[in-house]
C-alpha positions in Angstrom: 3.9 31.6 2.2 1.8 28.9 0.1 1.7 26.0 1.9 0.9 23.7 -0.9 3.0 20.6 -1.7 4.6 22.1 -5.2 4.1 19.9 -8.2 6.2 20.1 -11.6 3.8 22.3 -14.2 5.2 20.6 -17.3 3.8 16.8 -16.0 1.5 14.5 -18.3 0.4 12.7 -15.1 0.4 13.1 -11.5 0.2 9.8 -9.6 -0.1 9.4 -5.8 0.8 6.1 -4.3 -0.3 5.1 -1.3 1.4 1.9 0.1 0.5 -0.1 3.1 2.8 1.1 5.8 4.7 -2.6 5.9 8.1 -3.5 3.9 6.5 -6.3 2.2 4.0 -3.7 0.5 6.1 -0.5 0.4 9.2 -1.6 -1.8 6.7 -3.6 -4.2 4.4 -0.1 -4.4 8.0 1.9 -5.4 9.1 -0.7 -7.7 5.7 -0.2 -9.9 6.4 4.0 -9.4 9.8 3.0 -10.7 8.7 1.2 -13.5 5.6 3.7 -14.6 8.2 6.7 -14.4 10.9 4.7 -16.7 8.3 4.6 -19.5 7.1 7.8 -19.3 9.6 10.8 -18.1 6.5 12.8 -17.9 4.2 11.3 -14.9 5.0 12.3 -11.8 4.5 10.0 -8.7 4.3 11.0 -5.0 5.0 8.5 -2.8 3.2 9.1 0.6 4.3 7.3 3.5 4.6 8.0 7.6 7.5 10.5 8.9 8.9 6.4 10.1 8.9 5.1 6.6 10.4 8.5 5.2 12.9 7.9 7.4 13.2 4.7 6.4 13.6 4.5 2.7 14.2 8.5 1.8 17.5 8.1 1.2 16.8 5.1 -1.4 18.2 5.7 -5.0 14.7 7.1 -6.9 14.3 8.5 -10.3 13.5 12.8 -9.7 10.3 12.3 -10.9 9.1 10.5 -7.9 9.0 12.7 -4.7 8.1 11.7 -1.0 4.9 13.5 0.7 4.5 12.4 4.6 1.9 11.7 6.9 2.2 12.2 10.5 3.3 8.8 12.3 -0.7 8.2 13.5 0.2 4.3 13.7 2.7 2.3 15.9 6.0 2.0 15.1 7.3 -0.6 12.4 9.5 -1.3 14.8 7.3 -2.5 17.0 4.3 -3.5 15.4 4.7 -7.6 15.8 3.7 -7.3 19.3 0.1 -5.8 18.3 -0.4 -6.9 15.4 -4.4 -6.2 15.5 -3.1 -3.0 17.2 -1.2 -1.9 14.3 -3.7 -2.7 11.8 -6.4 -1.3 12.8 -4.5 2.0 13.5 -3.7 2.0 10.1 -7.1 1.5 8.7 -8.6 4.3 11.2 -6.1 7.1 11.5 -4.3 7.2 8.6 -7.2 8.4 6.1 -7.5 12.1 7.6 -4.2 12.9 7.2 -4.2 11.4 3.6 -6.8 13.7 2.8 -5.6 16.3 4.2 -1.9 15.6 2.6 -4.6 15.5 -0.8 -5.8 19.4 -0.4 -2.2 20.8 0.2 -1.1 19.4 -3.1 -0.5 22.1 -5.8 -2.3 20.2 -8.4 -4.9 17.4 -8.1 -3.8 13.6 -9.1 -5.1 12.7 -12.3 -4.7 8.6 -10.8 -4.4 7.1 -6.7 -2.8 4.3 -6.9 -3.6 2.5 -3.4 -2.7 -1.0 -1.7 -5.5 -2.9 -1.6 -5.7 -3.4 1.9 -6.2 0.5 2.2 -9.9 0.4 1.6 -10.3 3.9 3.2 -8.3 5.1 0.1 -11.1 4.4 -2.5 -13.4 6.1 -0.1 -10.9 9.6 -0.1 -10.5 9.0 -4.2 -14.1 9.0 -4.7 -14.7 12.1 -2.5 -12.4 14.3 -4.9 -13.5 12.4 -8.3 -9.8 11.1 -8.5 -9.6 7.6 -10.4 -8.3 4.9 -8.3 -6.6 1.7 -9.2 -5.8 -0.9 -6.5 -2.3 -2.7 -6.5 -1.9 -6.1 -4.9 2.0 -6.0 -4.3 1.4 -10.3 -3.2 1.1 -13.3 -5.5 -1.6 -14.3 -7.1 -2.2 -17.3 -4.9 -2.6 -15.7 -1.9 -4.8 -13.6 -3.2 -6.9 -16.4 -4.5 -7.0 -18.3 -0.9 -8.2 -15.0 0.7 -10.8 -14.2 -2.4 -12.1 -18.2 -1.6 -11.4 -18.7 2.0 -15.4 -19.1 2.2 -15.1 -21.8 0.0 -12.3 -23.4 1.8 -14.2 -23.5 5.1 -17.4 -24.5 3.3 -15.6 -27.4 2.1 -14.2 -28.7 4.7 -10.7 -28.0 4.3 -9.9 -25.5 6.8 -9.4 -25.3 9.9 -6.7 -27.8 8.5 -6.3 -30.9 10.3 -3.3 -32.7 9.4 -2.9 -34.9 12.6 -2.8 -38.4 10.8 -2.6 -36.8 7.2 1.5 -36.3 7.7 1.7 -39.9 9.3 0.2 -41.1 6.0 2.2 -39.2 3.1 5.5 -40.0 5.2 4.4 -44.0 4.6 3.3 -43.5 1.4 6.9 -42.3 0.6 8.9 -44.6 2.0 
């Protein structure tokens, strides 16, 4: 018995996404697999996630063209991941890139693109192992990206740590 992760034959594209194992970067990763299948019926995206997130979101209305391939659950739980934040984080950036590659050599066919979160550096480091193209998705605004890209220049500056102390007092008088 092959046990390769079977891939259509008749594709133009195969596409694995690779989401950041949190709600605010999973549904924004499938919307953009949504939206690349739409315009072209002959990519086809897997979607890798954790058993958890399978469980999840696999029952989710998707387009065929975009299948699910798990990872073992080698992170906490979503379910309880505020209470170790750090905890949860660096699980994912530590134990989640073996099974990814492994997950990678049991496909049928190699992806011609990785689209990755860009918190999951580890990703470009797997990609460029197997000559796979990369592309990073930010699923956040623009802005936040900005503040983290410049947060040297912030501090550098002077305006953070943020002290607002008599700052507040001042606006609310300048108002009134």
């Amino acid at each position: 018995m092959d046990d390769k992760i079977q891939v259509r034959s008749t594709i133009g594209g195969h596409v694995v996404a690779v989401p950041y194992p949190g709600r605010g970067h999973v549904n924004p990763m499938m919307n953009l697999c949504k939206l690349l299948v739409s315009n072209n019926s002959h990519i086809l995206v897997t979607f890798v996630v954790t058993e958890e997130w399978l469980g999840f979101i696999g029952s989710d209305p998707k387009p065929d063209s975009i299948r699910f391939a798990t990872i073992p659950n080698v992170i906490p739980s979503e379910q309880g991941r505020a209470n170790d934040f750090v905890g949860f984080f660096e699980a994912v950036m530590t134990k989640m890139e073996a099974p990814f590659q492994q997950l990678l050599q049991r496909l049928h066919s190699l992806p011609t693109l990785i689209i990755s979160d860009t918190y999951l550096f580890w990703v470009v480091r797997v990609a460029n192992s197997t000559n796979i193209p990369v592309a990073s998705f930010w699923p956040m605004s623009a802005s936040v990206f900005a503040v983290l890209k410049h947060y040297h220049l912030l501090q550098q500056n002077g305006h953070y740590p943020v002290n607002l102390s008599g700052q507040l007092l001042s606006f609310h008088h300048q108002t009134i």
